[in-house]
MOPAC internal coordinates of N, CA, C and O (Angstrom, degrees):
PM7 1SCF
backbone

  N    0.0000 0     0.00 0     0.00 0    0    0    0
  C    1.4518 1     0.00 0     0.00 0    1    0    0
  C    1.5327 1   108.18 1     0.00 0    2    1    0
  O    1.2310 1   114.99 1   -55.24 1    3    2    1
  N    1.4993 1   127.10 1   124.76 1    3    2    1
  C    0.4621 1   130.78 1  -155.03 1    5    3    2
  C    2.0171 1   107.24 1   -92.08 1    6    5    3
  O    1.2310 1   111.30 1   -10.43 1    7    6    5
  N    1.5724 1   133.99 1   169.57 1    7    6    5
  C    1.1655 1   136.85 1  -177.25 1    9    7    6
  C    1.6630 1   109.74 1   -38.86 1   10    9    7
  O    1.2310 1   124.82 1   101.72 1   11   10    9
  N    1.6121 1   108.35 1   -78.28 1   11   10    9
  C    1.2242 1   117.88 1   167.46 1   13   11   10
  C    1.7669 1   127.08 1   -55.83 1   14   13   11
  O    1.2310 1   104.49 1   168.16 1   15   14   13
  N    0.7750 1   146.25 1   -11.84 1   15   14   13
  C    1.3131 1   156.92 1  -176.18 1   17   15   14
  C    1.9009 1    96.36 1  -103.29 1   18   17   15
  O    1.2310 1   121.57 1   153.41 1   19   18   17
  N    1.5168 1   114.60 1   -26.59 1   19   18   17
  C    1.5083 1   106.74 1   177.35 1   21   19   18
  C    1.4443 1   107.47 1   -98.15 1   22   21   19
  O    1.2310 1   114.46 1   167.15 1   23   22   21
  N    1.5384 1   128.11 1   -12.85 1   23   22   21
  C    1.6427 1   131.24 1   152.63 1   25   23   22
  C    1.1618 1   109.25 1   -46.90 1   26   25   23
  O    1.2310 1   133.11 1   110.20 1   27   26   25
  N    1.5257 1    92.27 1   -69.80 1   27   26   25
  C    2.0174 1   107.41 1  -167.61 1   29   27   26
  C    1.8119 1   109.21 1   -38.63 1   30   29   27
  O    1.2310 1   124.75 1   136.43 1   31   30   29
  N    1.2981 1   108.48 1   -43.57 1   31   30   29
  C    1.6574 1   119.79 1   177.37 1   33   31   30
  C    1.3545 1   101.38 1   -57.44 1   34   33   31
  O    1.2310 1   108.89 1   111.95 1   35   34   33
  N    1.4305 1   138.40 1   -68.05 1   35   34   33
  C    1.1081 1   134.89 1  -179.50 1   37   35   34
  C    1.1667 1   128.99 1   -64.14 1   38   37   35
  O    1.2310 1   121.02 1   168.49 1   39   38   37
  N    1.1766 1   115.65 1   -11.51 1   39   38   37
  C    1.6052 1   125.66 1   179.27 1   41   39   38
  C    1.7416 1    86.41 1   -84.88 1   42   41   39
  O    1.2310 1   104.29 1   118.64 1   43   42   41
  N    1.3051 1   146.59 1   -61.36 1   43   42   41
  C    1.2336 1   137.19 1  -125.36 1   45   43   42
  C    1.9238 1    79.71 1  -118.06 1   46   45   43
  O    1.2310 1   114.97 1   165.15 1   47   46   45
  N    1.4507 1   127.15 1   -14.85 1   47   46   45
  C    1.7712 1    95.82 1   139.55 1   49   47   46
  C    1.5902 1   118.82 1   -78.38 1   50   49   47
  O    1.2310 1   115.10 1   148.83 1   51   50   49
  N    1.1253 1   126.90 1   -31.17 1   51   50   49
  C    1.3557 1   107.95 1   167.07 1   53   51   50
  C    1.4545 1   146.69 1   -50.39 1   54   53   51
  O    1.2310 1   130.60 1   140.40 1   55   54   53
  N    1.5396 1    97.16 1   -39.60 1   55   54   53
  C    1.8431 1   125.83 1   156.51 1   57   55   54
  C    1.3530 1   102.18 1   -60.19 1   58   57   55
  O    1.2310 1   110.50 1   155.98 1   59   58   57
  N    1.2127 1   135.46 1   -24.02 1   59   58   57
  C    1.5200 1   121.05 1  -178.95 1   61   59   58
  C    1.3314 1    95.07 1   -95.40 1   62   61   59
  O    1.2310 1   112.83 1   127.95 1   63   62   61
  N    1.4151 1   131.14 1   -52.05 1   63   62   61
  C    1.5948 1   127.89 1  -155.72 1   65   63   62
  C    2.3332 1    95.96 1   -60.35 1   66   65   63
  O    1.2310 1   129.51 1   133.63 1   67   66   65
  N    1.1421 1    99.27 1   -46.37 1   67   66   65
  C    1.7669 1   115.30 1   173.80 1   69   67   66
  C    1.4517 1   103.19 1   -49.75 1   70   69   67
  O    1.2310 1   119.28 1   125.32 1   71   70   69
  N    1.5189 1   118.99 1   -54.68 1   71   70   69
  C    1.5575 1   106.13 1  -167.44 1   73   71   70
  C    1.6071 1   119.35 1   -62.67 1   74   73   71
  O    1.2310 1   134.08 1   151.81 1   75   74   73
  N    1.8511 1    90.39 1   -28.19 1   75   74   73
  C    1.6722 1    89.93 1  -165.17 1   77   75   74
  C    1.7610 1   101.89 1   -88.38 1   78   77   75
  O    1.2310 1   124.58 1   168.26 1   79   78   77
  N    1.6800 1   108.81 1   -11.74 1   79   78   77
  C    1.5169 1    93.64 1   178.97 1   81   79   78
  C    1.7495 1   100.91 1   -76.72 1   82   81   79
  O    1.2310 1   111.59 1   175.83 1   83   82   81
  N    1.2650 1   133.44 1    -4.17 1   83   82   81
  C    1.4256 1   126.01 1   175.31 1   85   83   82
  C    1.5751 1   100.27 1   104.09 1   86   85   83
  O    1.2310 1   116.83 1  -134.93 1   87   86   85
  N    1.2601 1   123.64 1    45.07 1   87   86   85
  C    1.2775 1   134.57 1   161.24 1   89   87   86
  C    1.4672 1    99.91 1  -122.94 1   90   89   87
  O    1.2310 1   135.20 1   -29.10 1   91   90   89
  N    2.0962 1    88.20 1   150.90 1   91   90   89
  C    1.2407 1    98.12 1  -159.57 1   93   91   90
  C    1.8198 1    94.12 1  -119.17 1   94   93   91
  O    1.2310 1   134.97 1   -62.28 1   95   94   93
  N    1.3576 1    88.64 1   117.72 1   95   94   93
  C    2.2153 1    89.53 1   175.20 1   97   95   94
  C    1.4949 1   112.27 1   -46.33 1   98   97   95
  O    1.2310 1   111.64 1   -19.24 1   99   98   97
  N    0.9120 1   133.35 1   160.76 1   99   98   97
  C    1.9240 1   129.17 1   159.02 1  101   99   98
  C    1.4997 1    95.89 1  -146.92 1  102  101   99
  O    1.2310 1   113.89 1   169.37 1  103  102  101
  N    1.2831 1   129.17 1   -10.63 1  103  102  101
  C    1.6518 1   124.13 1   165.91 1  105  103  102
  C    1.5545 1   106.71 1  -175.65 1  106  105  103
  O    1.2310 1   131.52 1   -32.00 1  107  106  105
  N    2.1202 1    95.37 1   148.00 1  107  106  105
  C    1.8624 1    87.62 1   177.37 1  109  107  106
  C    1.2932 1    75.37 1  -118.16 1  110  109  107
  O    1.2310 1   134.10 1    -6.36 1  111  110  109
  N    1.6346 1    90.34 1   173.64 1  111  110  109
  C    1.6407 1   113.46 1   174.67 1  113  111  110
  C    1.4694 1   129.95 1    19.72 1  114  113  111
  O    1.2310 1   135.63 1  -121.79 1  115  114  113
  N    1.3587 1    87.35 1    58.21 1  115  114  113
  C    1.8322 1   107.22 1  -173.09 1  117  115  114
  C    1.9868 1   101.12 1   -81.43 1  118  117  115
  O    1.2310 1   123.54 1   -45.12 1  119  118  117
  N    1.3352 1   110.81 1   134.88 1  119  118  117
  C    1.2686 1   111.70 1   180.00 1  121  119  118
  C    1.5960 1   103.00 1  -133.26 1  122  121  119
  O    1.2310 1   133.01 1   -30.60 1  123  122  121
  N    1.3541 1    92.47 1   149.40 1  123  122  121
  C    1.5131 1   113.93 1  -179.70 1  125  123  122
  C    1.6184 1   100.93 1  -154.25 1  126  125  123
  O    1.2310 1   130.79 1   -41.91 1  127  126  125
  N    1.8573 1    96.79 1   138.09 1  127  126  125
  C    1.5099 1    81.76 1   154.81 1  129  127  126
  C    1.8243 1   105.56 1    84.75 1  130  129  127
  O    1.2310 1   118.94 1   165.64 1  131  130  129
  N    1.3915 1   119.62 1   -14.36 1  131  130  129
  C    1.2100 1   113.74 1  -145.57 1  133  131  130
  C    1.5242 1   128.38 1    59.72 1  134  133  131
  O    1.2310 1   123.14 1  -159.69 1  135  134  133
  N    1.4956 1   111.59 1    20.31 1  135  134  133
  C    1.1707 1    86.36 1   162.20 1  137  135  134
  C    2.0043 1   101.66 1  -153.70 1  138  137  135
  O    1.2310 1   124.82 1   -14.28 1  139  138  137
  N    1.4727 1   108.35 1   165.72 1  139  138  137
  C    1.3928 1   101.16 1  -140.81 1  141  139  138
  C    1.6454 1    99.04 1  -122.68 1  142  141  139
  O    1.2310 1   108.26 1   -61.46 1  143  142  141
  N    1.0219 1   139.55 1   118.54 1  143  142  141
  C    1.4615 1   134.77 1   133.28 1  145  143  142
  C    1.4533 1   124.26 1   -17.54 1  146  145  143
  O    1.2310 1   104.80 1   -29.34 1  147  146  145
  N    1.5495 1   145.71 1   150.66 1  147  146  145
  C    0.9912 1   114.32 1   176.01 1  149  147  146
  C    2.1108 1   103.92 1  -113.28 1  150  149  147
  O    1.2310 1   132.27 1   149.65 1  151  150  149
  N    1.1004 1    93.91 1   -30.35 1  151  150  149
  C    1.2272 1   121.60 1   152.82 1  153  151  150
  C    1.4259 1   155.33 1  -154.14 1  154  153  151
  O    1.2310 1   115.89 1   -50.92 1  155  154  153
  N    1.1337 1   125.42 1   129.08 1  155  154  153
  C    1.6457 1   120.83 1  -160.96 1  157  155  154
  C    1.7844 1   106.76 1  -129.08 1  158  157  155
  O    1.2310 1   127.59 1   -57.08 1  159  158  157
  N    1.5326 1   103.00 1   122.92 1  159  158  157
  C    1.2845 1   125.76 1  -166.38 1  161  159  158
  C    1.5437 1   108.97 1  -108.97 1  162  161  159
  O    1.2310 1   119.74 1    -0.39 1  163  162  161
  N    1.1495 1   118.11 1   179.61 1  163  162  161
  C    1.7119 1   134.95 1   150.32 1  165  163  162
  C    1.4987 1   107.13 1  -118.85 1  166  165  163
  O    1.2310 1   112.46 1   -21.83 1  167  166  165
  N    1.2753 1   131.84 1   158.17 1  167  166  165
  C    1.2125 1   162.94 1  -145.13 1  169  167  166
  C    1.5089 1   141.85 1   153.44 1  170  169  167
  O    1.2310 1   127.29 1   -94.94 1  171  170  169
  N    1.2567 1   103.57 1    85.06 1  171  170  169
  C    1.4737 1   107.57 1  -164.00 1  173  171  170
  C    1.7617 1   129.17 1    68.72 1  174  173  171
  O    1.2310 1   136.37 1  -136.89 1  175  174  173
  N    1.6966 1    85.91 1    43.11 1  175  174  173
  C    1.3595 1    86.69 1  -160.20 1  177  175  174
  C    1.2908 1   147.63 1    78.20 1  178  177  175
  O    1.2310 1   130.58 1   166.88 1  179  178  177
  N    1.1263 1    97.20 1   -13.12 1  179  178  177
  C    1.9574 1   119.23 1   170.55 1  181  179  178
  C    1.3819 1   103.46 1  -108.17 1  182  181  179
  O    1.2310 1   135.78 1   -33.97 1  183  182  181
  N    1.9833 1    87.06 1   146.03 1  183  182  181
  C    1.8281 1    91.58 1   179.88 1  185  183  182
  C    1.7668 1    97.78 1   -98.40 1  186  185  183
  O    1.2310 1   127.65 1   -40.40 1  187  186  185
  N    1.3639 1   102.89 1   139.60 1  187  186  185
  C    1.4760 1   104.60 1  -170.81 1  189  187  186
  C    1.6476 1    98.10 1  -128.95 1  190  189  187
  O    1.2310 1   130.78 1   -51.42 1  191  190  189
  N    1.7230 1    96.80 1   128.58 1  191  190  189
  C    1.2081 1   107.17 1  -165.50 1  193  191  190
  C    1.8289 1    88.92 1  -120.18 1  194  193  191
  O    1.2310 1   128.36 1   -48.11 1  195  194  193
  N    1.4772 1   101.51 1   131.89 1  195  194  193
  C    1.4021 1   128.65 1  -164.85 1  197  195  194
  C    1.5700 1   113.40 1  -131.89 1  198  197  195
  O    1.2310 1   128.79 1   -56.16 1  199  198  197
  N    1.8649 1   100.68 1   123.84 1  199  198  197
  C    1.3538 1    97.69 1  -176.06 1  201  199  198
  C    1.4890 1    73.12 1  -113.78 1  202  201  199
  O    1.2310 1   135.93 1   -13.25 1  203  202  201
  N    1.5826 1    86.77 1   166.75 1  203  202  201
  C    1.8678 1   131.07 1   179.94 1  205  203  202
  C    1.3360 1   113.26 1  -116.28 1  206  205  203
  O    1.2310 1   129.21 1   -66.20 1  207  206  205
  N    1.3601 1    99.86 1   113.80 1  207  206  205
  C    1.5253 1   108.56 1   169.08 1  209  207  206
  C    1.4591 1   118.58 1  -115.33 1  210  209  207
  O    1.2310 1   119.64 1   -62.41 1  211  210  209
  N    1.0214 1   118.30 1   117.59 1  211  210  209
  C    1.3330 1   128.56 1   164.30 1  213  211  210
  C    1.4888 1   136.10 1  -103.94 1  214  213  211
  O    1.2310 1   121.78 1   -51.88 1  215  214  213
  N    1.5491 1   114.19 1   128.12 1  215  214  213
  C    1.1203 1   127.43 1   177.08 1  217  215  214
  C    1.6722 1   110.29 1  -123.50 1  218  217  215
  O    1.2310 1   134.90 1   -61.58 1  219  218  217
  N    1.7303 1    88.78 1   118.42 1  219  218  217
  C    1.7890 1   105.95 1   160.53 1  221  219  218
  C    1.3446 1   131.49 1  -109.27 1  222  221  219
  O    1.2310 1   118.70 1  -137.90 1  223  222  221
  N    1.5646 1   120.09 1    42.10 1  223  222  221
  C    1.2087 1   125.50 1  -176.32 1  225  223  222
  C    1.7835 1    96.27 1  -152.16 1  226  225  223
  O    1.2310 1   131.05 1   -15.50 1  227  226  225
  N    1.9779 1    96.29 1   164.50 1  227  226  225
  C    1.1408 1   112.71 1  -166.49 1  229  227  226
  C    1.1153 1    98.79 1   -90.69 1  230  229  227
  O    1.2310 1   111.30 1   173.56 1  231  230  229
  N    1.2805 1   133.99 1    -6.44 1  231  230  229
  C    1.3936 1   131.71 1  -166.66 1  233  231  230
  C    1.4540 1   117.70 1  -104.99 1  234  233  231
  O    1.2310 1   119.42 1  -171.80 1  235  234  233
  N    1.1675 1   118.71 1     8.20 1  235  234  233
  C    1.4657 1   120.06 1   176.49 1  237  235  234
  C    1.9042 1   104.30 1  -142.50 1  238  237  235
  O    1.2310 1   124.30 1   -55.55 1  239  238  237
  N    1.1784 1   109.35 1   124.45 1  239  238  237
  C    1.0910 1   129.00 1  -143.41 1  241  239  238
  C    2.1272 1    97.65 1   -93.63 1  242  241  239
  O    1.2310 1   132.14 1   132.14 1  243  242  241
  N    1.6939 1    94.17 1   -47.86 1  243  242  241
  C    1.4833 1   113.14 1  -172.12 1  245  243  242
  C    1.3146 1   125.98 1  -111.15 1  246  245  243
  O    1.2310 1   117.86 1  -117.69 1  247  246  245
  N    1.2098 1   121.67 1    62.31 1  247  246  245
  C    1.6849 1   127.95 1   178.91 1  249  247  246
  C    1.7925 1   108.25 1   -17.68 1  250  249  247
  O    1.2310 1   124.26 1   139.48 1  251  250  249
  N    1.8163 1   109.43 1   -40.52 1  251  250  249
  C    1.2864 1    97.61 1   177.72 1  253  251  250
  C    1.5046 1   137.31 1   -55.94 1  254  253  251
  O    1.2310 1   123.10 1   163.80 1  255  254  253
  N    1.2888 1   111.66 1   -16.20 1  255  254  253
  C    1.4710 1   141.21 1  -163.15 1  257  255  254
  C    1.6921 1    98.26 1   -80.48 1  258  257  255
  O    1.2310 1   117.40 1  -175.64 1  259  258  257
  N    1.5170 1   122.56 1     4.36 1  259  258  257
  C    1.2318 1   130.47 1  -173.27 1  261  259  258
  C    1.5775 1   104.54 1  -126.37 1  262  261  259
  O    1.2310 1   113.92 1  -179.59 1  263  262  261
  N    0.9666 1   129.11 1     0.41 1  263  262  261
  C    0.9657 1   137.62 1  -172.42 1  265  263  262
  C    1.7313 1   112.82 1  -123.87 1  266  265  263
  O    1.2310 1   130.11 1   -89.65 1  267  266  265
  N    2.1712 1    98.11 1    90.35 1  267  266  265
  C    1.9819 1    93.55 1  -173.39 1  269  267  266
  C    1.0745 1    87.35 1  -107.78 1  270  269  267
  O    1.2310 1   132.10 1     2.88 1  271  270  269
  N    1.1702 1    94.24 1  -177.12 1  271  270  269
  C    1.9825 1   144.22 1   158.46 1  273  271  270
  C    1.3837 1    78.39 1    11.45 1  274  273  271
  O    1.2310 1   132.40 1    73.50 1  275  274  273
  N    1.6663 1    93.65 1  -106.50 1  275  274  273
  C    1.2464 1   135.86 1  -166.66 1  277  275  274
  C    1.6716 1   109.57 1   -28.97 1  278  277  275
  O    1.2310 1   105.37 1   171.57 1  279  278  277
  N    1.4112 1   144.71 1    -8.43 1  279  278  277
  C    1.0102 1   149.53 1  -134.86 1  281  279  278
  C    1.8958 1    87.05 1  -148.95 1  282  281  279
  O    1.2310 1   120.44 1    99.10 1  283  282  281
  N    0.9787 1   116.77 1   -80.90 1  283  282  281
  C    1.5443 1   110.01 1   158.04 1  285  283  282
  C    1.8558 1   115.22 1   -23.83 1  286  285  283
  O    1.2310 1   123.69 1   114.35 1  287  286  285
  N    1.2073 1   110.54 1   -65.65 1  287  286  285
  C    1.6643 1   105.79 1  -174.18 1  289  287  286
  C    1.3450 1    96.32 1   -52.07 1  290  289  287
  O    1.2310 1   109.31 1   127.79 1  291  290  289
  N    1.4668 1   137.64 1   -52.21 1  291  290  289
  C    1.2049 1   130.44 1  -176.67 1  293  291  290
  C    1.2355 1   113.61 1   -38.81 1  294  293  291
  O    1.2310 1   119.66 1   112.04 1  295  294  293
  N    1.2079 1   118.26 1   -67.96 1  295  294  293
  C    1.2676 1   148.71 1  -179.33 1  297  295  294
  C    1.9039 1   111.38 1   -27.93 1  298  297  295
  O    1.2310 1   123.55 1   123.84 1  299  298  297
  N    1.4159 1   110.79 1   -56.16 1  299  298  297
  C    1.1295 1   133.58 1   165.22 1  301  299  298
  C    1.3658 1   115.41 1   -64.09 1  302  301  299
  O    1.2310 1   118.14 1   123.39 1  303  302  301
  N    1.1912 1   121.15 1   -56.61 1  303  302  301
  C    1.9379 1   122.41 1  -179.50 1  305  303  302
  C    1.5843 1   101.49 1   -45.40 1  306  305  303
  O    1.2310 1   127.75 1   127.93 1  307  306  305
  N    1.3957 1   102.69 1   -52.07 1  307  306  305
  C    1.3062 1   131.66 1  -173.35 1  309  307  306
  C    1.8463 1   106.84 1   -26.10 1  310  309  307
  O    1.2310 1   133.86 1   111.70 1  311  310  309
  N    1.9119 1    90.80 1   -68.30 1  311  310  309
  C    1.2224 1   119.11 1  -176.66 1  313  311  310
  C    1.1958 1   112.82 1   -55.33 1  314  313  311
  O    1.2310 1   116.32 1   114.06 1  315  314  313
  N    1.8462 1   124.60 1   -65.94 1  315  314  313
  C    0.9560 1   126.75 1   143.25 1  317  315  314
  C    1.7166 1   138.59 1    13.67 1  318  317  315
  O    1.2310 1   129.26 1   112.90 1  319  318  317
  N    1.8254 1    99.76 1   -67.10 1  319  318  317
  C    1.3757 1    95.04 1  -173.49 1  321  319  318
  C    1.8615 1   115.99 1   -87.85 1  322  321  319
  O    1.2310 1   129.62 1  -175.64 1  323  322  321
  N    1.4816 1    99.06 1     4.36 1  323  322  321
  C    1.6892 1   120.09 1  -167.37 1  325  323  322
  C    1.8532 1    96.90 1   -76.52 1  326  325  323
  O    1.2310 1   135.66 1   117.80 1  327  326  325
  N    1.5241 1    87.31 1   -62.20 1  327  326  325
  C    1.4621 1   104.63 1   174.98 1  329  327  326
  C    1.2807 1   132.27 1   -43.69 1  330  329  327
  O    1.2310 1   126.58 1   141.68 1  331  330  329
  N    1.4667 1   104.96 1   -38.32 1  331  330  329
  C    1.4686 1   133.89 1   173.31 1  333  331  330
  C    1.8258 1   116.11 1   -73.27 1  334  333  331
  O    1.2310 1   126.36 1   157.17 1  335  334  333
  N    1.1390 1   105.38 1   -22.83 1  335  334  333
  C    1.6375 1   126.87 1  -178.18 1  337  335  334
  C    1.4324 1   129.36 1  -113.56 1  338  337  335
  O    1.2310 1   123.21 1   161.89 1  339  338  337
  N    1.0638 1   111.46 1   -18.11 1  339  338  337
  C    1.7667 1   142.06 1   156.18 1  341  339  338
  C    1.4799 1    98.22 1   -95.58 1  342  341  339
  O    1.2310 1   101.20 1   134.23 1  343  342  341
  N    1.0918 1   151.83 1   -45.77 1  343  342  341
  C    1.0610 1   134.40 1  -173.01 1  345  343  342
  C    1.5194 1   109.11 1    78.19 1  346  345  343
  O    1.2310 1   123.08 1  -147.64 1  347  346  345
  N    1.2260 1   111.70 1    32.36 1  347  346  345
  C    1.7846 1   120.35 1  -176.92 1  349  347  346
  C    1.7587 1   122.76 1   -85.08 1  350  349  347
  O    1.2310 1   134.81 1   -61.23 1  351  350  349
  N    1.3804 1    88.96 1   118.77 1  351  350  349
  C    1.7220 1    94.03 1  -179.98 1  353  351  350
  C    1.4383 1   131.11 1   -96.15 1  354  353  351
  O    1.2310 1   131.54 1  -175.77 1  355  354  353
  N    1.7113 1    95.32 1     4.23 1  355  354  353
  C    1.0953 1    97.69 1   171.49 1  357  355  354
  C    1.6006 1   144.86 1   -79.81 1  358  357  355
  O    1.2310 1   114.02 1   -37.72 1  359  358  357
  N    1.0220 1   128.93 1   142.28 1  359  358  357
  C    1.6017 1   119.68 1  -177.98 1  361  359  358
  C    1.4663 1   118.72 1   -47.01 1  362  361  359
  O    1.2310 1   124.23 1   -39.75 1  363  362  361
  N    1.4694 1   109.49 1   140.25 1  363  362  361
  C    1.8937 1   113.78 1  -165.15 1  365  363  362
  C    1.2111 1   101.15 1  -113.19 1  366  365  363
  O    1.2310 1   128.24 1   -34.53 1  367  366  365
  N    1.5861 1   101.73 1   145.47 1  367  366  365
  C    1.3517 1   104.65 1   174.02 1  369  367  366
  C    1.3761 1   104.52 1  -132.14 1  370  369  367
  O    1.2310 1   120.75 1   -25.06 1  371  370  369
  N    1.7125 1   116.18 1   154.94 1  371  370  369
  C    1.1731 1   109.42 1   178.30 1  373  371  370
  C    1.6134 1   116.68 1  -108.39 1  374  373  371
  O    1.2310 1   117.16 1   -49.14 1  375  374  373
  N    1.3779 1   123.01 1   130.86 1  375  374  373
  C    1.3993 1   102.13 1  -170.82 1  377  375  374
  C    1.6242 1   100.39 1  -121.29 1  378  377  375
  O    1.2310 1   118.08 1    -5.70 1  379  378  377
  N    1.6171 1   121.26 1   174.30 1  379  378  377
  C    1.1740 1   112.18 1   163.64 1  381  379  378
  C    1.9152 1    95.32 1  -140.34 1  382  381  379
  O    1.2310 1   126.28 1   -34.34 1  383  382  381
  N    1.4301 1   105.54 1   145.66 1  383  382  381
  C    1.6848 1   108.57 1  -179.40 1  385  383  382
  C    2.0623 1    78.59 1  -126.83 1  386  385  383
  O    1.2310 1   133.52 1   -59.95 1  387  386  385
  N    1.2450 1    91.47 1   120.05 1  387  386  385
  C    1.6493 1   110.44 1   155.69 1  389  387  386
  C    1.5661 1   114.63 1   -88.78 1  390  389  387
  O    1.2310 1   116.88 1   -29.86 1  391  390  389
  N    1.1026 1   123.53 1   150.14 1  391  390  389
  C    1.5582 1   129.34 1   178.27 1  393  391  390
  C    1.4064 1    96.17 1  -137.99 1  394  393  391
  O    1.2310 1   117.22 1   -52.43 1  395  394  393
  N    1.2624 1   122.89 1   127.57 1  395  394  393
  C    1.2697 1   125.57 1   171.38 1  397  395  394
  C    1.4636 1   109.42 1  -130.69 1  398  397  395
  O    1.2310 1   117.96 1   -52.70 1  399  398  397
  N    1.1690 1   121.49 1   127.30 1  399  398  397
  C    1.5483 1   136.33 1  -170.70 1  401  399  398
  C    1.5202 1   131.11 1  -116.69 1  402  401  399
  O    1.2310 1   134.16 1  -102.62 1  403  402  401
  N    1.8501 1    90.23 1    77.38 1  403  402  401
  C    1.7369 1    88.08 1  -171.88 1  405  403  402
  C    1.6954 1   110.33 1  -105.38 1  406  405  403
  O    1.2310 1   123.75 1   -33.12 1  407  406  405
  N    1.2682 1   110.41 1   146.88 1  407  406  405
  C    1.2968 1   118.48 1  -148.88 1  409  407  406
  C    1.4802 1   126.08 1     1.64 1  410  409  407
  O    1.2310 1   121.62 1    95.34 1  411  410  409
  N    1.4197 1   114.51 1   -84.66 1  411  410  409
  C    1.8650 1    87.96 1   172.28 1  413  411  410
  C    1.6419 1   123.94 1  -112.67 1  414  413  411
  O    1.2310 1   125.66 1  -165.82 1  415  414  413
  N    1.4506 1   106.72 1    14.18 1  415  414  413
  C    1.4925 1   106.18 1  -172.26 1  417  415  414
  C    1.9826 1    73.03 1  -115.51 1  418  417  415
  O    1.2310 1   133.15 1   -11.45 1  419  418  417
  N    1.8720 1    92.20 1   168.55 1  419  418  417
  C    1.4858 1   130.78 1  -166.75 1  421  419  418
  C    1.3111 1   107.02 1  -151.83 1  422  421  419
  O    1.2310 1   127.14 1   -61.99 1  423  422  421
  N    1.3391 1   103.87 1   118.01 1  423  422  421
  C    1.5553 1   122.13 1  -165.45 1  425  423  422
  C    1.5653 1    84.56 1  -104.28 1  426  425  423
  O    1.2310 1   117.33 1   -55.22 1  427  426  425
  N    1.6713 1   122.68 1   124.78 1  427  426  425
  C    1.2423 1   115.90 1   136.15 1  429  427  426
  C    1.7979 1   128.44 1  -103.62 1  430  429  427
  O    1.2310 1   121.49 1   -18.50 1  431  430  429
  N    1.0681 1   114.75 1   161.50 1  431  430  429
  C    1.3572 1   105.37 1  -167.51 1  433  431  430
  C    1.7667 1    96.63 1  -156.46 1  434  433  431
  O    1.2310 1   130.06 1   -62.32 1  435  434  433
  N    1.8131 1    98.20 1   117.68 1  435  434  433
  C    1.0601 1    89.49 1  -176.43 1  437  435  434
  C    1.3511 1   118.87 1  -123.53 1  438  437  435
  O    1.2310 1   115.65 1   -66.04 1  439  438  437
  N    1.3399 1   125.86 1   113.96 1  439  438  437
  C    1.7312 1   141.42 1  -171.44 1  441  439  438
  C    1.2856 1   108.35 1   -84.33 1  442  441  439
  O    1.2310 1   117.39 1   -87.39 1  443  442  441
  N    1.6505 1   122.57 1    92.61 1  443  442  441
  C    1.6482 1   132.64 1   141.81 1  445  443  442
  C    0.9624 1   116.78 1   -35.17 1  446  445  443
  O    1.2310 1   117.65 1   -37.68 1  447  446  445
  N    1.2969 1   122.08 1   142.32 1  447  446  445
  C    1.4705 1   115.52 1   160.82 1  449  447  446
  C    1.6895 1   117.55 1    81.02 1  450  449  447
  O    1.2310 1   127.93 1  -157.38 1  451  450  449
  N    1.1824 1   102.33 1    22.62 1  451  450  449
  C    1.5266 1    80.16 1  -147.79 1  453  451  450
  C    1.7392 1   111.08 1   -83.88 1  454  453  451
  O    1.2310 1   125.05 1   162.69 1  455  454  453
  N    0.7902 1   107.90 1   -17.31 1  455  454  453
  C    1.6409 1   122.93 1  -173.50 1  457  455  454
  C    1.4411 1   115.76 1  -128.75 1  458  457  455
  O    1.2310 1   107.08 1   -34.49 1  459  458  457
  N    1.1013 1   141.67 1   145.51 1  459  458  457
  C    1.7242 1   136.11 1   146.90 1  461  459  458
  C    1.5312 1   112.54 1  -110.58 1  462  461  459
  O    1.2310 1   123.21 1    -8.85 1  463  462  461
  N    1.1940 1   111.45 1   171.15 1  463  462  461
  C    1.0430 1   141.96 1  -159.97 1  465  463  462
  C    1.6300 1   108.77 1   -56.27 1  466  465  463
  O    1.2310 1   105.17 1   -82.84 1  467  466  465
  N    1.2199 1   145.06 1    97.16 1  467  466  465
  C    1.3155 1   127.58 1   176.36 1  469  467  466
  C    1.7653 1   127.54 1   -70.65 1  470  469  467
  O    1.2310 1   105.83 1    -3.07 1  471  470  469
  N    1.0605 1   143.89 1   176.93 1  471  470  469
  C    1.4291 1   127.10 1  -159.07 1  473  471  470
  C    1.8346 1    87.26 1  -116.19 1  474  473  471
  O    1.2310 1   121.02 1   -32.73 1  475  474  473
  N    1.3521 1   115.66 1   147.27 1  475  474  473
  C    1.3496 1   119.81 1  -174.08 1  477  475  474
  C    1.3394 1    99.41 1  -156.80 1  478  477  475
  O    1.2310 1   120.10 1   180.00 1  479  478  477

């Protein structure tokens, strides 16, 4: 399985783990700018913008540990230009759902909140 084809899997368990907590999708892997959201929901009235991390090996324990700085600002511009183009007033949240996939069990784990917005 190839890199992208092992995102796409984790992105579309994450879209499932989101639908059944009572979040509602409105776009995946929206790009602007070169750079991409992986998914962006509503939830309680907040638009919640959610990256996907995936891990398929035994040797790395924390998908978050892939996720810097520089990857966050994206993340935000990102958001930024959505907000700016939707015209959305609603309050943002940043979330991250890790999927980690060791041999036949799949840990998801999903972190609210997990980041804000840095100033750029």
């Amino acid at each position: 399985m190839n890199t992208k084809t092992k995102g796409n899997n984790s992105e579309e368990i994450a879209a499932r783990h989101l639908i059944s907590a009572g979040y509602e999708i409105i776009n995946r892997n929206w790009i602007c700018n070169n750079r991409e959201i992986d998914i962006i929901a509503i939830h309680n009235s907040m638009l919640i913008i959610v990256e996907v991390k995936s891990i398929y090996s035994e040797n790395i324990d924390d998908p978050l540990e892939s996720i810097s700085y520089s990857k966050i600002k994206n993340i935000a511009k990102a958001t930024q230009d959505y907000i700016d183009i939707h015209e959305i007033t609603k309050e943002v949240r940043f979330d991250i759902i890790t999927v980690i996939k060791k041999k036949d069990k799949q840990i998801i784990n999903h972190i609210k909140d997990a980041f804000t917005i840095p100033q750029y």
